[in-house]
Backbone as JSON, one array per atom type, in Angstrom:
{
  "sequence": "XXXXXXXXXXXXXXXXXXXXXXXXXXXXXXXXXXXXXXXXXXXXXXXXXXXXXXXXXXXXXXXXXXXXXXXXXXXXXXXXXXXXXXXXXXXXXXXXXXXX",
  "N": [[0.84, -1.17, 0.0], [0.48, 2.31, -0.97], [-0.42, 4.03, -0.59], [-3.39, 6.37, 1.17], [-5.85, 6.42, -0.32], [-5.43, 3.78, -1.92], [-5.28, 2.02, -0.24], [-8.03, 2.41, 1.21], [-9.38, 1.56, -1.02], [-9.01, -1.05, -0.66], [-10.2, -2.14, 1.65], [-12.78, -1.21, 1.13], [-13.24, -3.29, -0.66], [-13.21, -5.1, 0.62], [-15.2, -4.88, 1.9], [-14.47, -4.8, 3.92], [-14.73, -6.47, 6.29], [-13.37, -8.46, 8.43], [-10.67, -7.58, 8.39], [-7.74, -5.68, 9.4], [-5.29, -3.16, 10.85], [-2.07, -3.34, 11.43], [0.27, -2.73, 13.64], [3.22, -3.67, 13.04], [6.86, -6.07, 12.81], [5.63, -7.53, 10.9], [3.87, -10.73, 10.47], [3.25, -12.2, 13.51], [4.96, -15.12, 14.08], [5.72, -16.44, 16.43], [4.58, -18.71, 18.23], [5.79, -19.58, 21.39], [5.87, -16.47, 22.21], [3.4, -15.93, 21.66], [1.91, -17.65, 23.79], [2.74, -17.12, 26.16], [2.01, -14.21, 26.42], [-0.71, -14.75, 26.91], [-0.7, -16.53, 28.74], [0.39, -14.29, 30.48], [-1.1, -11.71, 30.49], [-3.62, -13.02, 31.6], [-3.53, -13.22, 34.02], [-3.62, -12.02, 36.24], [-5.76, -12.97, 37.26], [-6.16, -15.0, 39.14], [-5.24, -13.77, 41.78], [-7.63, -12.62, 41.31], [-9.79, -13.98, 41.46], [-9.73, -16.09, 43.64], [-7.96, -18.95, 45.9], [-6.5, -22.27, 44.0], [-6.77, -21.28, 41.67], [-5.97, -21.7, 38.33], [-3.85, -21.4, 35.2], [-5.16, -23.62, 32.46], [-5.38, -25.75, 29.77], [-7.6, -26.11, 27.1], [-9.55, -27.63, 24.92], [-12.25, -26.35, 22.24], [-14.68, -25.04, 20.76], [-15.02, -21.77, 18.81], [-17.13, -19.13, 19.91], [-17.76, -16.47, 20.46], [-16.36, -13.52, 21.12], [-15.31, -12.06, 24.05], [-15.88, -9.27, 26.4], [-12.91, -8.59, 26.55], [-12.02, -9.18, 24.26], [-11.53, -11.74, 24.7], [-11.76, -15.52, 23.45], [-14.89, -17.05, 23.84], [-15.71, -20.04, 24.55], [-17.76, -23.43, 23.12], [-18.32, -26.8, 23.87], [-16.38, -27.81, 25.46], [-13.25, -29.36, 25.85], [-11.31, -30.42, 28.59], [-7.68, -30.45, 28.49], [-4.84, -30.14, 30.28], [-3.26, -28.9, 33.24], [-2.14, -25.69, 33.84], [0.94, -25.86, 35.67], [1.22, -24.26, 38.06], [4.02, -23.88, 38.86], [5.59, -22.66, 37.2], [5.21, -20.15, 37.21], [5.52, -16.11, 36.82], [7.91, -15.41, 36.36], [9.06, -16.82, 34.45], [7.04, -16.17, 32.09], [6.9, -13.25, 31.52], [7.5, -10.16, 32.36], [5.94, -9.07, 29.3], [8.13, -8.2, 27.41], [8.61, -7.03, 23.96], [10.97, -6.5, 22.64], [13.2, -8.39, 23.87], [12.56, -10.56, 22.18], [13.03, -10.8, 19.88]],
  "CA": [[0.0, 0.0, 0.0], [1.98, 3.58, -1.26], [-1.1, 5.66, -0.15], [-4.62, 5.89, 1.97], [-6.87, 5.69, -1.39], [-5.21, 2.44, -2.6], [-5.77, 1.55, 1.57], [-9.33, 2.72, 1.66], [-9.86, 0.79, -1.84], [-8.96, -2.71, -0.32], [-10.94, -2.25, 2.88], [-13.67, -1.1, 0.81], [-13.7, -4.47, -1.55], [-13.49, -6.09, 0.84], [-16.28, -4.68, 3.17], [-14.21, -3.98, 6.0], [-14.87, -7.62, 6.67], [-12.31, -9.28, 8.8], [-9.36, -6.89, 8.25], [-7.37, -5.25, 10.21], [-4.64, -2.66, 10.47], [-1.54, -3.73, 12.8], [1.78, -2.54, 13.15], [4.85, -4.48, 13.34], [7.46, -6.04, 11.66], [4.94, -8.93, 10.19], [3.04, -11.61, 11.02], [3.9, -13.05, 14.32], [5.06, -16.63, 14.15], [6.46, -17.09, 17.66], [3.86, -19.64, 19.42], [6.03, -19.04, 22.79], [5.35, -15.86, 22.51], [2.07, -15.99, 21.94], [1.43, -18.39, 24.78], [3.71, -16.02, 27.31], [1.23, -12.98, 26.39], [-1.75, -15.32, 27.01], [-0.36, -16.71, 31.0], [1.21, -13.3, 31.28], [-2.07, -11.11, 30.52], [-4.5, -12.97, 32.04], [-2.27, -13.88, 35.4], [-4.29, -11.24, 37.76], [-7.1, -13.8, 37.87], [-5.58, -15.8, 40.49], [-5.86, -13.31, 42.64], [-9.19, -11.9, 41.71], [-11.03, -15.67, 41.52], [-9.16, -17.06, 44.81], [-7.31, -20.04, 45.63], [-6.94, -23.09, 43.44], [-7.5, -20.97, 40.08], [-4.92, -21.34, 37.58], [-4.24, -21.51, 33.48], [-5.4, -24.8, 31.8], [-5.88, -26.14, 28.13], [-8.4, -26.82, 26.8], [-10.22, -27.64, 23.41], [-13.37, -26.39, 21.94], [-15.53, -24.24, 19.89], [-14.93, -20.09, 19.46], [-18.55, -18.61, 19.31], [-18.04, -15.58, 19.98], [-15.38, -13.1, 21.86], [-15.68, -11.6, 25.1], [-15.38, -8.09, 26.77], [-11.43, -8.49, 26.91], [-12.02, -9.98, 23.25], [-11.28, -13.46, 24.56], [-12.56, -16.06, 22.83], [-16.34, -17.83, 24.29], [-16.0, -21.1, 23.68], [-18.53, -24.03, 23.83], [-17.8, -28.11, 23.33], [-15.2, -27.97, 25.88], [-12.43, -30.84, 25.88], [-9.95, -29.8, 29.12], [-6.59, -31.19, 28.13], [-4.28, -29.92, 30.61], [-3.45, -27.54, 33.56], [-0.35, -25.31, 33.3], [2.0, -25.7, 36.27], [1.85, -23.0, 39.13], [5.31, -23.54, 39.4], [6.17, -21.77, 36.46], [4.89, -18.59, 37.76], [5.42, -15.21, 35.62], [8.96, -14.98, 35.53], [8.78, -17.82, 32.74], [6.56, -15.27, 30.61], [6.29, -11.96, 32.02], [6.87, -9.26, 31.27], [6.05, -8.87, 27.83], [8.71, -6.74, 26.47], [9.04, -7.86, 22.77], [12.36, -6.33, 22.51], [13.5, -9.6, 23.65], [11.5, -11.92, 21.36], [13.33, -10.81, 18.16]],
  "C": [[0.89, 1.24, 0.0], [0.28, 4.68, -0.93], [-2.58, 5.27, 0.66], [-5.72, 5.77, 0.66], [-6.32, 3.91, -1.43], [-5.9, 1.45, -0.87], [-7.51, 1.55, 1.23], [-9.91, 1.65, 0.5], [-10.12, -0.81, -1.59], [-9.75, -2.67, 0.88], [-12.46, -2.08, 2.57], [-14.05, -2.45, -0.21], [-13.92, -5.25, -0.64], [-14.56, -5.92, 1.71], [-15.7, -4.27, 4.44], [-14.2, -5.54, 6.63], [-13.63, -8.95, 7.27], [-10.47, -8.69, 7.82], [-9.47, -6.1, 9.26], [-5.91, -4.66, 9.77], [-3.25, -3.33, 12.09], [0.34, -3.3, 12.63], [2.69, -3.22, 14.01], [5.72, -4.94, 12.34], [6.49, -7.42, 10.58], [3.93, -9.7, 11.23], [3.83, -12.59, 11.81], [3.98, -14.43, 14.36], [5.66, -17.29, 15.68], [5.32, -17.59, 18.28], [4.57, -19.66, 20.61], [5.69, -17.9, 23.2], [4.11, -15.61, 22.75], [1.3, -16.83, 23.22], [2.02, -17.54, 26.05], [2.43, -14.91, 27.27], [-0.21, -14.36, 26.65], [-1.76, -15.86, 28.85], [-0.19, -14.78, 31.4], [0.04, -12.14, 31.32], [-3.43, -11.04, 31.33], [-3.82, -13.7, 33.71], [-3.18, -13.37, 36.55], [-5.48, -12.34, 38.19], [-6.88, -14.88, 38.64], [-5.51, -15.16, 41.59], [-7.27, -12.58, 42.9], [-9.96, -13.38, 42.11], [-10.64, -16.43, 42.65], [-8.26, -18.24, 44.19], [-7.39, -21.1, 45.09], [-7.23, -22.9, 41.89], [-6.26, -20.4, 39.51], [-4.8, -21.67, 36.09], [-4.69, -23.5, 33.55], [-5.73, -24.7, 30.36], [-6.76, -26.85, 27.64], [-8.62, -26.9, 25.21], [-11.61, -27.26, 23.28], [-13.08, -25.45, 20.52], [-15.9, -22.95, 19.75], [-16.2, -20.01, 18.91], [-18.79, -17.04, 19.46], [-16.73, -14.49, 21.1], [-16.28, -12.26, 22.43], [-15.4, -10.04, 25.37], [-13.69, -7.43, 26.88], [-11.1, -9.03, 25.46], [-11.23, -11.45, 23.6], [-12.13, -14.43, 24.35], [-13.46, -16.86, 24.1], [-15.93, -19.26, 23.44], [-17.11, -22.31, 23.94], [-17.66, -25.67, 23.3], [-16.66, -28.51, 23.91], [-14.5, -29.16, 26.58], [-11.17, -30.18, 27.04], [-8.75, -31.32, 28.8], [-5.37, -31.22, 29.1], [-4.17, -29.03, 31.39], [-1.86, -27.25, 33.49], [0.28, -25.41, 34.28], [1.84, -24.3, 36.96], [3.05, -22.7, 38.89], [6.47, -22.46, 38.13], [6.24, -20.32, 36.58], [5.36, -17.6, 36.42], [6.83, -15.32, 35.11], [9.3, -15.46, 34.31], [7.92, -16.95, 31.62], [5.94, -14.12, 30.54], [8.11, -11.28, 32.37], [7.06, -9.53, 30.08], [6.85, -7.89, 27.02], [9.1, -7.65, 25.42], [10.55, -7.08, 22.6], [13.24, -7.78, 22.84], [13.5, -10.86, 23.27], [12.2, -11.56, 20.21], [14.34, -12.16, 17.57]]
}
């Protein structure tokens, strides 16, 4: 894209429909990272939800995203919980400066 017409032209073919504008250097391929920003974002809810409440994996069905846009899912298969013992320092903070 060399200008905001040629921009506005592709957003307009396409409806606007599942695009998005995002800056970086590309399309992130790091799955650690992405799993680090996923423990490391939603982490406070161990202390808001009490004791006993920590990540797990599961499987299902996205139907629709939430107030924090996290995905609703239904059909749920739990697969796994993550290890307390990893705690944040394993994927916190998120400074991408050290993900390159």
């Amino acid at each position: 894209m060399t200008d905001l017409a040629e921009l506005t032209r592709l957003f307009e073919a396409e409806r606007g429909d599942d695009l998005y504008v995002r800056w970086s250097r590309g399309p992130e391929r790091s799955l650690r990272l992405w799993l680090a920003r996923r423990l490391y974002v939603y982490e406070h809810l161990r202390d808001l939800r009490g004791p006993g409440v920590q990540p797990w994996v599961l499987r299902g069905r996205e139907i629709a995203r939430g107030p924090d846009n996290e995905p609703l899912v239904v059909a749920v298969e739990p697969l796994a919980w993550v290890a307390d013992e990893q705690g944040s320092r394993e994927w916190g903070p998120m400074d991408r400066r050290g993900a390159r």
